[in-house]
N, C-alpha and C positions, 0 to 999 in steps of 0.2 A: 504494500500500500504506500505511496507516494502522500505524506505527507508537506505541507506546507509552512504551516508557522512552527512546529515544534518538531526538533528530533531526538530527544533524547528517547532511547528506547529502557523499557521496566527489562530488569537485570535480577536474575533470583538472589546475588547479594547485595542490592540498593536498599536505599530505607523504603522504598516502593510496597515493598513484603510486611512492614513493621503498620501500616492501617488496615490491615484487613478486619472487616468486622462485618458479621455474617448477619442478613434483615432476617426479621422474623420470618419464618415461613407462613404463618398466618396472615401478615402483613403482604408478604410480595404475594400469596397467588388470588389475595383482595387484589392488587393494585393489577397485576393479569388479568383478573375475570371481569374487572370493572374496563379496563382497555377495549377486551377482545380481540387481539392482535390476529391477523390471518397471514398467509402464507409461512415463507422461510423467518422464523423467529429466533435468535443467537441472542444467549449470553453470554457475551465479550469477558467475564471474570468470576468464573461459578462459584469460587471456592466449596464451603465443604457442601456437597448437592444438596444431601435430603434438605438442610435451611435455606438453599437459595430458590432464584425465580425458576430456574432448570428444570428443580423438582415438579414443576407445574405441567400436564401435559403439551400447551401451547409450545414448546418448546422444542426446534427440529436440529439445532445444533449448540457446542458452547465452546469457551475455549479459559483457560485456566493456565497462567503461565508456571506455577507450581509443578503442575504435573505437564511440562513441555510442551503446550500447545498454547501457545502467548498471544492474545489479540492483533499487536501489532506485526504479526507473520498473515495476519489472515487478508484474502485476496478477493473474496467472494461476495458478489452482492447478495444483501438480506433485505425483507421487506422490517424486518424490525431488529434493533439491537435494546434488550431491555437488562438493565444491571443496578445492583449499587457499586458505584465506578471508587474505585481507588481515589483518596483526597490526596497525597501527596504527585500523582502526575494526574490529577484530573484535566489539565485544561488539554494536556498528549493526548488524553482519552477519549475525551469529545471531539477532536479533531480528527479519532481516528474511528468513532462512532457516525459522525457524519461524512467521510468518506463511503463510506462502505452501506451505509442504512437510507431507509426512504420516511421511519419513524425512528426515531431516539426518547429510549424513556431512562433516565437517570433519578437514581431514587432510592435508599432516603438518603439525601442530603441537606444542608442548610439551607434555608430559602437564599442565602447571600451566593453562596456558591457559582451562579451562573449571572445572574442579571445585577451585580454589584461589582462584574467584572467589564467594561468598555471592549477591552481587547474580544474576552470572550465574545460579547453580542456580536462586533463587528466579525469574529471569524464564522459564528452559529449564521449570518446573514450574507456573508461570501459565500457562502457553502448555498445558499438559496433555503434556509429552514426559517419557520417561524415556532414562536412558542403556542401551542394550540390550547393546552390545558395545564394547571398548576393543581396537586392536589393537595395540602397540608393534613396534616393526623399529632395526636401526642405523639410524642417520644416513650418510644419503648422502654419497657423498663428495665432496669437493668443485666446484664451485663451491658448494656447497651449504654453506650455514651450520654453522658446528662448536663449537657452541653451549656442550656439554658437560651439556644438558639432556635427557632421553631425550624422544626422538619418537611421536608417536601418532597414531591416528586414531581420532574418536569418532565412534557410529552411535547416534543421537539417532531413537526414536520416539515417534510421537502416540501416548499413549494405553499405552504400556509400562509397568508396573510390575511384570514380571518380575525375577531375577536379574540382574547384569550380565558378559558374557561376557568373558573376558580374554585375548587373543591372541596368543601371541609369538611373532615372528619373529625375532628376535635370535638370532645363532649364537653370541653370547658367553656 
């Protein structure tokens, strides 16, 4: 994959390895079944399956740089890339999510994560994506980071210049 703004590529001994933090399973195949993503669906960073979105059957391939098959090796167009992306090369990761996909759904992460970044928006709008839908929820409980930042997930498509939808799941 031919990346543009960023090259550093995730290295099994970077600090890239040291955020992994696995979404609720309960949590991601809500935020699947609420999408309903069709055709080729890839999770770009499975980690441990049964808790990730993988585990969901929407899912027709994944890739895990852990066990040697690393996102950025991947070549293949997908009708969807849906993950919780790695924070320490996130912005490598959307870059290498909107190469490749025609939907990106990044999630959970901090609502700041994407749209409190200029470069990002400007690279998410080179790429021709719009932000379709925002879904925010609590913060899982622990082991899960309690950050004090609200959580979200973004649904990123090629070629949207729609509205953008706002989701809440928060019972506070």
């Amino acid at each position: 994959m031919q990346l543009t703004h960023y090259k550093k590529k995730a290295h099994k001994d970077n600090k890239a390895y040291s955020d992994v933090v696995m979404s609720p399973k309960e949590l991601a195949h809500r935020i699947v079944d609420h999408l309903s993503p069709s055709g080729k669906v890839l999770e770009p960073c499975r980690g441990d399956a049964p808790y990730s979105y993988y585990s969901h059957p929407a899912f027709t391939d994944w890739c895990e740089a852990r066990e040697n098959k690393n996102f950025f090796d991947w070549t293949e167009h997908v009708d969807w890339t849906i993950t919780n992306p790695p924070y320490s090369i996130f912005a490598q990761f959307l870059e290498a999510c909107l190469v490749v996909s025609d939907n990106v759904v990044l999630g959970p992460i901090h609502t700041t994560m994407l749209i409190s970044s200029k470069k990002r928006m400007r690279m998410m709008k080179a790429y021709g994506f719009g932000i379709k839908e925002i879904i925010i929820f609590d913060t899982p409980i622990k082991p899960w980071p309690q950050t004090g930042f609200q959580y979200c997930v973004y649904h990123l498509k090629k070629g949207w210049q729609g509205n953008i939808t706002f989701t809440d799941w928060t019972t506070q």
